[in-house]
C-alpha positions in Angstrom: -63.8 -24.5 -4.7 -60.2 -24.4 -2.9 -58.3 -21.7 -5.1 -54.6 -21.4 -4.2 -52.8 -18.0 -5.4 -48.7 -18.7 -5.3 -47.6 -15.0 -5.5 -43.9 -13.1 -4.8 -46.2 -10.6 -1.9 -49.2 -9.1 -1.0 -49.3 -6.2 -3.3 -52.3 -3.8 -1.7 -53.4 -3.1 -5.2 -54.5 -6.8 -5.9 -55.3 -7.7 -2.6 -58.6 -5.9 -3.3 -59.5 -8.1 -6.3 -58.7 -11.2 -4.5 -61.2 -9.9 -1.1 -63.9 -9.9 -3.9 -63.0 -13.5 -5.2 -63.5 -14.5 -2.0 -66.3 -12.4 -0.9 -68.4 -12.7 -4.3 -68.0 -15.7 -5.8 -67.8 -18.7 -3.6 -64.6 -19.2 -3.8 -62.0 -20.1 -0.8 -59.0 -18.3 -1.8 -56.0 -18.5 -0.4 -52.2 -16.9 -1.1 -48.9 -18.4 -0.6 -46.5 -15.3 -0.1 -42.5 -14.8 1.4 -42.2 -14.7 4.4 -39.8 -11.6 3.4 -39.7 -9.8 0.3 -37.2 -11.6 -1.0 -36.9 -9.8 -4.6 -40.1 -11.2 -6.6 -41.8 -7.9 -6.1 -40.1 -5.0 -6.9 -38.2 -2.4 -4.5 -41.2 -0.3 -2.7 -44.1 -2.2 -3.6 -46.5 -1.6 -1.1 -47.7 -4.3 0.2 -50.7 -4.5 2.6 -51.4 -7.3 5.4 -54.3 -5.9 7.4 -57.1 -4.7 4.9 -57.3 -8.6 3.3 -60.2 -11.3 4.0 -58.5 -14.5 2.3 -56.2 -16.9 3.6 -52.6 -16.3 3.6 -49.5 -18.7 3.7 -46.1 -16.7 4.2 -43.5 -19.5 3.3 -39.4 -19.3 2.6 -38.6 -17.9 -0.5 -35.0 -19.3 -1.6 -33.1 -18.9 -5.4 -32.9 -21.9 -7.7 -29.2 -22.1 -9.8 -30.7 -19.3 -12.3 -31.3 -16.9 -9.9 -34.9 -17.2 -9.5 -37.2 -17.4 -6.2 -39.0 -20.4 -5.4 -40.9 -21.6 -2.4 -38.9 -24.0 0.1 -41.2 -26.8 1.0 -44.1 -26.2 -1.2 -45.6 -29.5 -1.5 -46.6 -30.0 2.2 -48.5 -26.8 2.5 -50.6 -27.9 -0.7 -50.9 -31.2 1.1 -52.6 -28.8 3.8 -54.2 -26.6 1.7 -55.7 -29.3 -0.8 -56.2 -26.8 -3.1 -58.3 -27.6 -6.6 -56.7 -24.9 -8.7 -53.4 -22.8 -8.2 -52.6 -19.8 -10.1 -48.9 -19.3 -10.1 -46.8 -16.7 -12.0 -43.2 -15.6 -13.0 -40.8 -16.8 -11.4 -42.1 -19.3 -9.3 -43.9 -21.4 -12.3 -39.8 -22.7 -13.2 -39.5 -24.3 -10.0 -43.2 -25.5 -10.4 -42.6 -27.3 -13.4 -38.7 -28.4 -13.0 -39.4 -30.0 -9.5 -40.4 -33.8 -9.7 -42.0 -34.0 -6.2 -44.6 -30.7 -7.0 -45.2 -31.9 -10.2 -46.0 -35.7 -9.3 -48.1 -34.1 -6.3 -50.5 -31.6 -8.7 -50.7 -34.7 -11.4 -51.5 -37.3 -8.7 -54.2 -34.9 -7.2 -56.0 -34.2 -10.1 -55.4 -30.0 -9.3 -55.6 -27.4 -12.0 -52.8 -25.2 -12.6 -53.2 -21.8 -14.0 -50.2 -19.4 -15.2 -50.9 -16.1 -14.5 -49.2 -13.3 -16.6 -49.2 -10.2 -18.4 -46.9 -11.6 -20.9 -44.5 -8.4 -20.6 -40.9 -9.4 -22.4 -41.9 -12.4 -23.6 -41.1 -13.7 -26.7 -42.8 -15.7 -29.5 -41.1 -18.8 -29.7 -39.5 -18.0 -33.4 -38.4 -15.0 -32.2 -37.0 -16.2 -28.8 -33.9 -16.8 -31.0 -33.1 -13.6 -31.8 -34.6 -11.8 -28.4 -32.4 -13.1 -26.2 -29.2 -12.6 -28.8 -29.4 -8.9 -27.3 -30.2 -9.9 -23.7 -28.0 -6.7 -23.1 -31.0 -4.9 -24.2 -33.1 -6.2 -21.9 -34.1 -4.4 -18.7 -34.7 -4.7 -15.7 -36.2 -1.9 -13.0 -33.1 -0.4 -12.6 -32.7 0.1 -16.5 -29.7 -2.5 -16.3 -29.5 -5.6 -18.3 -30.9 -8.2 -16.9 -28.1 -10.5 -18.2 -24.2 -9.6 -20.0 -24.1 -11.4 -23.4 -21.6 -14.5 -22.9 -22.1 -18.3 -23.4 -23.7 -19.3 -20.1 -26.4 -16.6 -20.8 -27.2 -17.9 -24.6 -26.9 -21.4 -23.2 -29.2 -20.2 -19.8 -32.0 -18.6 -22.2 -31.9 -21.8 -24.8 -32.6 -24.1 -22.2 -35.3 -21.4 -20.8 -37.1 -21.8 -24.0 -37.3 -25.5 -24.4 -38.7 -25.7 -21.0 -41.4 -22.8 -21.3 -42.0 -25.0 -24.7 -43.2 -27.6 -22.3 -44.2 -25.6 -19.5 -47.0 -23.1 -21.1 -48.5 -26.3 -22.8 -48.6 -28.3 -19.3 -50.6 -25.9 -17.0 -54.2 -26.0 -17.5 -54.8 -22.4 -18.6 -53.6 -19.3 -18.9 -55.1 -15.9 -17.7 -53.1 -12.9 -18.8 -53.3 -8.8 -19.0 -53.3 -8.9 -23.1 -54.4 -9.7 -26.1 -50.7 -10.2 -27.4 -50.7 -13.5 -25.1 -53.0 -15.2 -27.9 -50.3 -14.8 -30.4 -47.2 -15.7 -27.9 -48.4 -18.7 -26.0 -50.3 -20.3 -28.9 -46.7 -20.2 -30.8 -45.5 -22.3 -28.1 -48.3 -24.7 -28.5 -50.9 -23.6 -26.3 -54.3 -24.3 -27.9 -56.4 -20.7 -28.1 -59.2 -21.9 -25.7 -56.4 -22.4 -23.1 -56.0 -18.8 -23.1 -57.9 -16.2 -21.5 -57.7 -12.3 -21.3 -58.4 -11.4 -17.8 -57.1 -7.6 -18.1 -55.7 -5.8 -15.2 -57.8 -3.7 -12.5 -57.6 -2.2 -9.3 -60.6 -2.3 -7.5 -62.4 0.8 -9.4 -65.7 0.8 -7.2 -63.3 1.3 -4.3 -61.9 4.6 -6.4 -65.0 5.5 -8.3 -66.9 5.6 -4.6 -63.8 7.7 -3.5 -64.4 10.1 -6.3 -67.8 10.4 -5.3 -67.0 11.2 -1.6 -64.2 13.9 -2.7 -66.8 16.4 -4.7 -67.9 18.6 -2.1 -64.3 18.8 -0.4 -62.2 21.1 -0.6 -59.3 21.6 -3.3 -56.4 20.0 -1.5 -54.1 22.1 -4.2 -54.4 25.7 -5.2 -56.1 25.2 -8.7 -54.1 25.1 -11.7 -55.2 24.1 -15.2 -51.8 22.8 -16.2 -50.8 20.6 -13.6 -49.1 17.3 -14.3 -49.5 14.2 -11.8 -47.1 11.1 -12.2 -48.2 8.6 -9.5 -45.7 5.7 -8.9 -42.7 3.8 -7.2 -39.9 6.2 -7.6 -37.3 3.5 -9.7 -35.8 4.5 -12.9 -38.1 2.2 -14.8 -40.7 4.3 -14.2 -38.8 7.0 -16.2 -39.7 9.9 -14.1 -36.8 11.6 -15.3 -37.6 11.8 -18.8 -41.1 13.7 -17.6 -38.5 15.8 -15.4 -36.5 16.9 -18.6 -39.3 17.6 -20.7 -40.5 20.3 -18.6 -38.4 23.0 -19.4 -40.0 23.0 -23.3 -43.8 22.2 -22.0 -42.8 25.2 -19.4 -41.6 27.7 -22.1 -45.4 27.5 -23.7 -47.4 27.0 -20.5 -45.4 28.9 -18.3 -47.8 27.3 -15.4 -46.7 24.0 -15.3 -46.4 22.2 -12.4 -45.9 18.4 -12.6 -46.5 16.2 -9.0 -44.8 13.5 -7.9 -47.1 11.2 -5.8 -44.9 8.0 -5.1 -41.5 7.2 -3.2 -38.7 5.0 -3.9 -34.7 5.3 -4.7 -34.6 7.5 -7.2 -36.6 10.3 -5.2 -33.0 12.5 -4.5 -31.9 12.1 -7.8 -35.1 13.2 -9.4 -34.9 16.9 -7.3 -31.3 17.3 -8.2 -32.3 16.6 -11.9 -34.8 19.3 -11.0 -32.7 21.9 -9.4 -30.0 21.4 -11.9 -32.5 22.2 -15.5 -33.7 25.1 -12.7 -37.6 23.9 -12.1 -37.4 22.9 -9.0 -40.2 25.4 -8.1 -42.3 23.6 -11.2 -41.9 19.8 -9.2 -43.7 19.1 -6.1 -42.7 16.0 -4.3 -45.9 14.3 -2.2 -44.7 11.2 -1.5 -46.4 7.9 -0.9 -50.2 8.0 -1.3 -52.4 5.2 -1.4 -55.8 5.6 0.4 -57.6 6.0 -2.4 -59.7 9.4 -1.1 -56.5 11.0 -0.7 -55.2 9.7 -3.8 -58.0 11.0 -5.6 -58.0 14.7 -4.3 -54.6 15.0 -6.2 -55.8 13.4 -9.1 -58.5 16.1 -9.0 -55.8 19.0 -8.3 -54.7 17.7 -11.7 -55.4 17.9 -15.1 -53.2 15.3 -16.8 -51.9 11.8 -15.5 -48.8 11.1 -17.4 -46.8 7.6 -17.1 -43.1 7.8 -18.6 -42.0 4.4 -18.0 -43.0 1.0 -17.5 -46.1 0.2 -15.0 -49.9 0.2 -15.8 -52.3 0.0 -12.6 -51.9 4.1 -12.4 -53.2 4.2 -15.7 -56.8 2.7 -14.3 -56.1 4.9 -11.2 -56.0 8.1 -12.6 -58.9 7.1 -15.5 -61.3 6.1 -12.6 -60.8 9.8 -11.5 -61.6 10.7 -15.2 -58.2 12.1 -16.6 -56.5 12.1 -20.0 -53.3 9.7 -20.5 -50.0 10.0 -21.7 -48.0 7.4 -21.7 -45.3 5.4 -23.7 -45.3 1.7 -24.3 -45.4 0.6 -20.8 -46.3 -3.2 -20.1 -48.5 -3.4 -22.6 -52.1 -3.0 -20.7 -51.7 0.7 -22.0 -52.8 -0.6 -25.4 -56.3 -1.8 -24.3 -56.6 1.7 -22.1 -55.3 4.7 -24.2 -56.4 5.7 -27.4 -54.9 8.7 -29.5 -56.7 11.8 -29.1 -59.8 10.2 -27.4 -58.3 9.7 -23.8 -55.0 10.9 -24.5 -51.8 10.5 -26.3 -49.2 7.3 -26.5 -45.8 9.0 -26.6 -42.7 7.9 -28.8 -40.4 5.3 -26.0 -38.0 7.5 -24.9 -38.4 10.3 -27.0 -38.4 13.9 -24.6 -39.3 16.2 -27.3 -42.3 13.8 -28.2 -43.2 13.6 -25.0 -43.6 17.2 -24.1 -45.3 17.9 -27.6 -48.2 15.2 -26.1 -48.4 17.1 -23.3 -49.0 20.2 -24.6 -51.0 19.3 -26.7 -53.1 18.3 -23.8 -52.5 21.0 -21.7 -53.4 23.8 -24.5 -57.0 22.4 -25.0 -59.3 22.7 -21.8 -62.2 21.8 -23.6 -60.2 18.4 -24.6 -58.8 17.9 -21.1 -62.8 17.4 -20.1 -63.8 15.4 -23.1 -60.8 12.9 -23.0 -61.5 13.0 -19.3 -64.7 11.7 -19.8 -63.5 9.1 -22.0 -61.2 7.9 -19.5 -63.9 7.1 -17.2 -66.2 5.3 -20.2 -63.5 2.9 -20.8 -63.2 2.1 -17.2 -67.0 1.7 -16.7 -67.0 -0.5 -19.5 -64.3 -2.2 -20.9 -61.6 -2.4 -17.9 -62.5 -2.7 -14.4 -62.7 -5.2 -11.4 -65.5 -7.2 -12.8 -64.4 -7.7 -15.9 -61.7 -10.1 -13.9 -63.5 -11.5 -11.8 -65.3 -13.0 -14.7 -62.1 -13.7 -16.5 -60.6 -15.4 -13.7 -64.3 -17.3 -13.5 -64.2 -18.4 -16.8 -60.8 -19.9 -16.6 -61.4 -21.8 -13.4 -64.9 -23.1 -15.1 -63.0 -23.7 -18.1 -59.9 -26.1 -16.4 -62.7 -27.9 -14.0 -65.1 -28.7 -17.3 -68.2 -26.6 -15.0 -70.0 -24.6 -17.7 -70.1 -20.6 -16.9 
């Protein structure tokens, strides 16, 4: 079976579940990608062209009248490709759907289409209404609206609507990070058994064989009981700065504190003047960019709490394949299905400091804990959230769309 993936890169982190696809399963997979990163990935995603054993298609990535990147001549490279399903996600799934030629191509060919999504900002449809009223509220990476309120933007988002009215009910399926999708796509009209929960993973055999390998080496920190780890692109939607102004309180009860920054991006100079201004600079250790994951994992292990301010949610899995507690806030919603109040950690208050460093020390203050939420982390990972529990979702789905019984 021909599978096409129409993604906005090569994002290393997935790259490792679409080698097993390939490898495992008997599928021939194969992903359409920019020829530049064009804007459909976000600033400092890492992406990673060397370690992949699938197919790749690097095509021109152009914007359509709204803004949003689409694929210049898509439907001759499917013509080459003769793919029998393509999973395609946000944004290019507008142009899929609003072009005559792709559309008249995938329904004259008999091939399966299958959105991919987390759904993270998406709407119900009765509340769409309301939602997008306050599209000043919505953010992007940068924390900036993502639109100003006028009437091109309530006129832009109406018309969005109406068409992902039509468009979630025309692809075959739909294979998504959350259990919220049940309740948004099917108020659009998507029948339930159209909808599949796939989860999010890394590759956690890759990182649970790394953990393995990094036992017997040596600390690659001085040890210290309270130290913090945030791993992560360094944009403000990561909220790095909230962790960086809570330390002064988690500081004043565990004088130890030390919180590490693994990660690199924009924001990186104004998180250590944010530092060196409250007067903890000595307390914040800048790593930078890490991602083999034996590396990775040796400051994970220097650690003793991962801790996720903002949006995101593959770090999550990272640092609980390397059995530590979580706290978070609401971040794209795949926190929900990995942390659990006081079993693997604490879901913090959005944007709320002092509730934030009051999750943390709590934490922090109980070693015992640290080890038994710790060990939770891992469960959940070994069980519930992991690489194969995608594989089969993704399985399902293509069985599912192709009438082949799993």
């Amino acid at each position: 079976m021909k599978v096409v993936f129409i993604f906005g890169g090569l994002p290393h982190y997935y790259n490792f579940i679409l080698n097993k696809l390939n490898d495992e399963t008997g599928l021939d997979v194969t992903v359409f990608h920019p020829e530049i990163n064009n804007g459909s990935l976000g600033k400092s995603v890492h992406q990673d062209k060397k370690n992949i054993r699938f197919n790749t298609v690097a095509l021109e990535e152009v914007k359509d009248l709204f803004g949003k990147n689409y694929f210049k001549n898509l439907v001759p490279k499917l013509k080459e490709e003769k793919p029998d399903i393509i999973v395609i996600g946000w944004p290019h799934i507008l142009n899929f759907y609003s072009s005559p030629s792709i559309y008249t191509y995938i329904k004259a060919n008999n091939i399966k289409v299958i959105e991919k999504s987390i759904p993270y900002q998406l709407p119900s449809l009765q509340d769409a209404p309301r939602f997008y009223r306050n599209i000043d509220k919505i953010l992007n990476e940068n924390l900036q609206p993502i639109a100003t309120k006028s009437s091109w933007s309530t006129l832009k988002y109406w018309l969005l609507t109406k068409f992902r009215k039509f468009q979630f009910r025309a692809v075959d399926a739909h294979v998504c990070y959350v259990e919220d999708a049940y309740k948004i796509y099917q108020s659009y009209g998507v029948k339930r058994e159209n909808i599949f929960i796939i989860y999010n993973s890394p590759d956690t055999q890759i990182l649970l064989q790394a953990s393995k390998q990094i036992e017997n080496k040596p600390p690659i920190l001085p040890p210290n009981p309270h130290r913090i780890i945030h791993v992560g692109r360094l944009v403000k939607w990561k909220k790095v700065h909230l962790l960086i102004d809570a330390l002064p309180d988690i500081i004043e009860k565990l004088p130890a504190t030390e919180l590490l920054i693994v990660g690199s991006g924009p924001e990186e100079e104004a998180l250590a003047k944010q530092a060196a201004s409250l007067g903890i600079s000595k307390h914040v250790v800048f790593v930078g960019a890490v991602y083999e994951p034996t590396e990775l994992g040796r400051y994970l292990n220097a650690s003793s709490l991962y801790v996720l301010a903002g949006t995101g949610g593959l770090s999550i899995n990272d640092a609980m394949c390397f059995g530590k507690p979580i706290v978070c806030s609401e971040c794209d919603g795949t926190e929900k299905k990995l942390v659990r109040d006081n079993y693997n950690g604490y879901i913090f208050e959005t944007d709320n400091v002092a509730d934030l460093a009051t999750k943390i020390i709590a934490v922090l203050s109980d070693p015992l804990n640290i080890n038994k939420m710790g060990e939770n982390s891992l469960d959940i990972i070994k069980n519930e959230v992991n690489e194969n529990i995608v594989i089969e979702g993704y399985l399902r789905a293509f069985n599912h769309v192709t009438n082949k019984k799993s």
